[in-house]
MITINU-520469 format. One record per atom (N, C-alpha, C, O): x, y, z; chain; residue number from 1; atom name. Coordinates in Angstrom, 2 decimals, padded with zeros to 5 digits. Example, Ala and Ser with C-alpha at 12.3 -4.5 7.8 and 13.67 -1.06 7.14 Angstrom:
BEGIN
ATOM        c1        c2        c3   chain   resi   name
ATOM    013.19   -005.69    007.80       A      1      N
ATOM    012.30   -004.50    007.80       A      1     CA
ATOM    013.20   -003.30    007.80       A      1      C
ATOM    014.24   -003.32    008.46       A      1      O
ATOM    012.85   -002.25    007.08       A      2      N
ATOM    013.67   -001.06    007.14       A      2     CA
ATOM    012.90    000.03    007.87       A      2      C
ATOM    013.41    001.14    008.04       A      2      O
***
This chain:
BEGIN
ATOM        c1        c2        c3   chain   resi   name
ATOM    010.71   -008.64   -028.48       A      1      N
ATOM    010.75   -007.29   -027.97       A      1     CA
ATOM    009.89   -007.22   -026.70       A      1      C
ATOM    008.98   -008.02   -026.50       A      1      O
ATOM    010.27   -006.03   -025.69       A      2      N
ATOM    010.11   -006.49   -024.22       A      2     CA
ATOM    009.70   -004.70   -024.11       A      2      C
ATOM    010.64   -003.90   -024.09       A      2      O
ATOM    008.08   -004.13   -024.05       A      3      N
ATOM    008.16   -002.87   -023.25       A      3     CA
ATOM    007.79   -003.14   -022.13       A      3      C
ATOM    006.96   -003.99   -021.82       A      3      O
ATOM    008.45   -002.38   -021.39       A      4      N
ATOM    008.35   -002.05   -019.67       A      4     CA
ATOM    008.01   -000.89   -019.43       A      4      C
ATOM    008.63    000.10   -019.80       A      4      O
ATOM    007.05   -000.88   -018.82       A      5      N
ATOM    006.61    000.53   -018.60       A      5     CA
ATOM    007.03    001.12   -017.36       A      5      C
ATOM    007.95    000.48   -016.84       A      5      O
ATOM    006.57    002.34   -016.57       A      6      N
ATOM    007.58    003.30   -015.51       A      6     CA
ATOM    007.12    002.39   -014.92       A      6      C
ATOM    006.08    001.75   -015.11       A      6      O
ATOM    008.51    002.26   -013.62       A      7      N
ATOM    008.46    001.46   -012.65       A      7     CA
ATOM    009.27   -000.11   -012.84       A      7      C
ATOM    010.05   -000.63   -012.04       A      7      O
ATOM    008.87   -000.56   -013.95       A      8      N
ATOM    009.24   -002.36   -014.77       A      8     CA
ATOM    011.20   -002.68   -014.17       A      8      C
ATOM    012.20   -002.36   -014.82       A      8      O
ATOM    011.20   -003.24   -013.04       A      9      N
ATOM    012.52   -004.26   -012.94       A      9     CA
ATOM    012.46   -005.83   -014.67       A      9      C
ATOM    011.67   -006.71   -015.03       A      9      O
ATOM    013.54   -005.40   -015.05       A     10      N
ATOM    013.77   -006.79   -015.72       A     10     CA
ATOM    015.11   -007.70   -015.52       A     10      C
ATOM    016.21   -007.29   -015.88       A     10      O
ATOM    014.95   -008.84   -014.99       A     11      N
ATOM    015.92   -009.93   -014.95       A     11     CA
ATOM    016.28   -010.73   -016.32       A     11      C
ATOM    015.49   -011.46   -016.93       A     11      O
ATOM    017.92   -010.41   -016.77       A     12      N
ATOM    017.93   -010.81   -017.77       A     12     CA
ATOM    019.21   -011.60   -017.70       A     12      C
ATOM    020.22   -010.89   -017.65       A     12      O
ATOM    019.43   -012.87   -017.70       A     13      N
ATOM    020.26   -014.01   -017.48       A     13     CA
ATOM    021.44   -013.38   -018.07       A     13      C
ATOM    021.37   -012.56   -018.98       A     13      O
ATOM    022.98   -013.96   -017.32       A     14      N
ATOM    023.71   -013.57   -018.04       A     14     CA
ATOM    023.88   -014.55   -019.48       A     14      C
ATOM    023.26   -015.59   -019.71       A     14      O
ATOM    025.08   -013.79   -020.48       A     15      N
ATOM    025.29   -014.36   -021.41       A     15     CA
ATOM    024.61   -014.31   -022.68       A     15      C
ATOM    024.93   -014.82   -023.75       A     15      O
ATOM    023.19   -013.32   -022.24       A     16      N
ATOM    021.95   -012.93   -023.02       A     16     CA
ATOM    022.15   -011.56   -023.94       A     16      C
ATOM    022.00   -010.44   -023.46       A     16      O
ATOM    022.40   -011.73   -024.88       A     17      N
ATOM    022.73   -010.62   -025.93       A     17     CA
ATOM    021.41   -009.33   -025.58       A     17      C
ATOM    020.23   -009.68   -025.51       A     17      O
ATOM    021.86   -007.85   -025.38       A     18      N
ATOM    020.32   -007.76   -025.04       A     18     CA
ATOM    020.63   -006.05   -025.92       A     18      C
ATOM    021.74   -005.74   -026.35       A     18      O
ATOM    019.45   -005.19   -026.02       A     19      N
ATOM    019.39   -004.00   -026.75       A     19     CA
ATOM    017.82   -003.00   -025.53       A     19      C
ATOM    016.72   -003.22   -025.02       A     19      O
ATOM    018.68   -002.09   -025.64       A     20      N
ATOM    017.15   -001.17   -025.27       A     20     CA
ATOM    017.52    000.19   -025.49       A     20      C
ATOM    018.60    000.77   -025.44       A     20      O
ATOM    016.01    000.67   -025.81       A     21      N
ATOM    016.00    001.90   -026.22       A     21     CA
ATOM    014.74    002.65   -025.73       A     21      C
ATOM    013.59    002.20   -025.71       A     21      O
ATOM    015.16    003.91   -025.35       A     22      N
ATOM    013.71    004.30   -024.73       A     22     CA
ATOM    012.83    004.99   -025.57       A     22      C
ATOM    013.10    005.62   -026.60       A     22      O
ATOM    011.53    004.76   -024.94       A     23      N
ATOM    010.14    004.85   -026.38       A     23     CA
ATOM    009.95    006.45   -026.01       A     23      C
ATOM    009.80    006.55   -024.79       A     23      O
ATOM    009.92    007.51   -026.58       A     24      N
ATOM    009.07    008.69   -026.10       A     24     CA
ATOM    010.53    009.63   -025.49       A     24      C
ATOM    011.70    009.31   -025.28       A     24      O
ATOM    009.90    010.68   -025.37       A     25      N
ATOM    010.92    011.75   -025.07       A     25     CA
ATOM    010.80    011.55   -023.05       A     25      C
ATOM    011.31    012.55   -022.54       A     25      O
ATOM    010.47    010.92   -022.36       A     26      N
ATOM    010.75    010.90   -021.24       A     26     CA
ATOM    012.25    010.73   -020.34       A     26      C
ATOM    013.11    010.29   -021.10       A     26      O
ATOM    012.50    010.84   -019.66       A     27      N
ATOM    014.11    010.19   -019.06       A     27     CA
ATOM    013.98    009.00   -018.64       A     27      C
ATOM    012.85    008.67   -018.27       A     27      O
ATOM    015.00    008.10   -018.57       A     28      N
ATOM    014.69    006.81   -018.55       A     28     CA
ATOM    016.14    006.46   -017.71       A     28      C
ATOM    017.24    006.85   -018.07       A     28      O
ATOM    015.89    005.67   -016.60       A     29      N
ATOM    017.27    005.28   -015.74       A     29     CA
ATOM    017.30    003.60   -016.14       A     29      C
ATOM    016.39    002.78   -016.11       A     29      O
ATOM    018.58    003.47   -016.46       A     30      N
ATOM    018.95    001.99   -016.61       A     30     CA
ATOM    019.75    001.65   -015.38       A     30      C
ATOM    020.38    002.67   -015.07       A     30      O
ATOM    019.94    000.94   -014.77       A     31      N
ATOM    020.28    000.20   -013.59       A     31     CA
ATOM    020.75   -000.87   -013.92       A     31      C
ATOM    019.90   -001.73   -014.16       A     31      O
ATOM    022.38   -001.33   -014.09       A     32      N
ATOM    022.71   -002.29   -013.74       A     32     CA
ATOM    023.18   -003.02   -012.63       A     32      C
ATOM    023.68   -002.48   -011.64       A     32      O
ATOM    023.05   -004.16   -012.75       A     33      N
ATOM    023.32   -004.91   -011.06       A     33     CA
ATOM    024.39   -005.87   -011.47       A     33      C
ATOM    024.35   -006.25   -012.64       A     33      O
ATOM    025.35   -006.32   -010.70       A     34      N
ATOM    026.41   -007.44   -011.28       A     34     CA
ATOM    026.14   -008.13   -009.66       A     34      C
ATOM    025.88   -007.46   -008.66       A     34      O
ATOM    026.24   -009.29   -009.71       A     35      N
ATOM    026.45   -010.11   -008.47       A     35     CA
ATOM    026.98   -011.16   -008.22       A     35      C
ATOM    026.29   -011.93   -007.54       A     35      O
ATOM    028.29   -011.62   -008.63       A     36      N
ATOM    029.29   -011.06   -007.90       A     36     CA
ATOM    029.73   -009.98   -009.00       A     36      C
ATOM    029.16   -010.21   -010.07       A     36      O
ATOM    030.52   -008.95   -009.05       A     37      N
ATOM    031.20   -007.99   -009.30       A     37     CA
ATOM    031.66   -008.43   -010.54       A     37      C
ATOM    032.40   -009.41   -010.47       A     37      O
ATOM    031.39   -007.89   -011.97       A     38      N
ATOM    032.32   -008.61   -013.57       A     38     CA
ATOM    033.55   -008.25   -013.27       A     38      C
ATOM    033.72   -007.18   -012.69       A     38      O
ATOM    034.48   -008.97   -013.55       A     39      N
ATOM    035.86   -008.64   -013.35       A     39     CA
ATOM    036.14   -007.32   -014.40       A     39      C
ATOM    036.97   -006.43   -014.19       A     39      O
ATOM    035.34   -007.41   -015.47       A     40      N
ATOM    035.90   -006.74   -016.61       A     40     CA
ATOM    035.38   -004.78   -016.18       A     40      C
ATOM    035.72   -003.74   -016.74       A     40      O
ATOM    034.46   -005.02   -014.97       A     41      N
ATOM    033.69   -003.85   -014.43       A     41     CA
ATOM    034.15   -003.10   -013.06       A     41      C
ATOM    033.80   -002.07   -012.50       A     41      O
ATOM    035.15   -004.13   -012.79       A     42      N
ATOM    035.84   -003.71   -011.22       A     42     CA
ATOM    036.33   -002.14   -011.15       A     42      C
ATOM    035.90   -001.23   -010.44       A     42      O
ATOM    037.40   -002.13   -012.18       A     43      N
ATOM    037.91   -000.81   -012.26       A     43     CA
ATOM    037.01    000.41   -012.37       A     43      C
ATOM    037.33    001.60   -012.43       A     43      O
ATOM    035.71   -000.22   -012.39       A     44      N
ATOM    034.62    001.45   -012.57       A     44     CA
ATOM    034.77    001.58   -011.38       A     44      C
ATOM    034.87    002.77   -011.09       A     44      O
ATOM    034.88    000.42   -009.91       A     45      N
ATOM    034.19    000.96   -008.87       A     45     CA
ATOM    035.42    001.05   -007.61       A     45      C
ATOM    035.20    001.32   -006.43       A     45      O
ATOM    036.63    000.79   -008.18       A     46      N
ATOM    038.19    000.92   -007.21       A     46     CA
ATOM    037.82    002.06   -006.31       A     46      C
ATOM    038.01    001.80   -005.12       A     46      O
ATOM    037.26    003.48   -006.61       A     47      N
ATOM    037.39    004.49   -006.02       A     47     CA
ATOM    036.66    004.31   -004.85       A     47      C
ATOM    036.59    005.34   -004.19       A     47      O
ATOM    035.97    003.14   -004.28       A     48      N
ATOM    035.26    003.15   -002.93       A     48     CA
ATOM    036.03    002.10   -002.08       A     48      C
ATOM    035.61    001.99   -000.92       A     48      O
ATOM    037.18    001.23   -002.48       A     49      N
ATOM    037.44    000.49   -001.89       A     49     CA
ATOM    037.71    001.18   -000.47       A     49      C
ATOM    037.47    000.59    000.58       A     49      O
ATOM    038.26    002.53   -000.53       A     50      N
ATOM    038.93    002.72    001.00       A     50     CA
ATOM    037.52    002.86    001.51       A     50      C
ATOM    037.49    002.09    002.47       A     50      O
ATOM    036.06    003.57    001.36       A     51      N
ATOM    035.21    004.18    002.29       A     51     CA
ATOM    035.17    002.40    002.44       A     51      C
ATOM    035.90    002.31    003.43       A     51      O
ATOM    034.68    000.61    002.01       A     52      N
ATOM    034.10   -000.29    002.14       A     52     CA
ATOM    035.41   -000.67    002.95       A     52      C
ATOM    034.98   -001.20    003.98       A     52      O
ATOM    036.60   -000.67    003.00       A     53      N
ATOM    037.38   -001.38    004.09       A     53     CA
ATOM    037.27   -000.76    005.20       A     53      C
ATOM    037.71   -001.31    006.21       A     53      O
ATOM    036.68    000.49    005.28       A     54      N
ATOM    036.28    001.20    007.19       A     54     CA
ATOM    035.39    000.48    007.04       A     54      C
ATOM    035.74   -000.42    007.80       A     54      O
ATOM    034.48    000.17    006.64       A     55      N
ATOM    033.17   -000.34    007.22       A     55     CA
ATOM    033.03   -001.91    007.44       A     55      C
ATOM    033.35   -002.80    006.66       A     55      O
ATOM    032.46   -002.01    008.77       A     56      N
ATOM    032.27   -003.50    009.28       A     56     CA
ATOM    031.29   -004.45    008.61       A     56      C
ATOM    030.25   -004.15    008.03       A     56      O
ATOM    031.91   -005.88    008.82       A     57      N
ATOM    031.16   -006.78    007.46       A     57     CA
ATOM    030.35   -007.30    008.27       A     57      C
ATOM    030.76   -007.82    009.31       A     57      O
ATOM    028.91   -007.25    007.92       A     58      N
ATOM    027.73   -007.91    009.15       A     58     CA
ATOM    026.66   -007.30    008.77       A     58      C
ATOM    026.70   -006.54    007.80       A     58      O
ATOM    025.42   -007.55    009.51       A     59      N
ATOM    023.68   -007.56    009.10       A     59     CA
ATOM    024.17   -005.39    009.75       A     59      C
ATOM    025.09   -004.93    010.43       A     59      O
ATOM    023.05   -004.79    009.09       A     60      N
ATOM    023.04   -003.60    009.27       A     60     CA
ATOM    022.28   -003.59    010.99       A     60      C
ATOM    021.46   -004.39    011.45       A     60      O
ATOM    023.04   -002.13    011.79       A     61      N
ATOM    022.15   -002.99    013.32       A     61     CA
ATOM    020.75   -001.49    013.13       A     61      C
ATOM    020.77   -000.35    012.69       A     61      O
ATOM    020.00   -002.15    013.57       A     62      N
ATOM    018.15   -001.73    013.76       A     62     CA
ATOM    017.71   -002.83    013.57       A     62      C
ATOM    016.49   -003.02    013.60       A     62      O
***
């Protein structure tokens, strides 16, 4: 068992069976990251393909 307190990033390998639950009546944001994209997760995010094909592929300029 793993507490993280406010603020705590955790890296958790894929393939890793995992559970969480938050301690206390506070709000608690979970954040997932996929990198490259799960195939099985694509369809959550179809609805941006048109705004990411206007936009140019390259370092942000500033």
């Amino acid at each position: 068992m793993v507490e993280a307190e406010p603020g705590s990033v955790m890296r958790i390998p894929p393939d890793v069976m995992r559970y969480a639950e938050p301690i206390g009546d506070e709000v608690a944001l979970n954040l997932d990251v996929f990198s490259p994209i799960r195939p099985d997760y694509r369809h959550l995010v179809t609805y941006q393909d048109a705004e990411f094909a206007q936009q140019p592929v390259g370092p942000a300029p500033g």
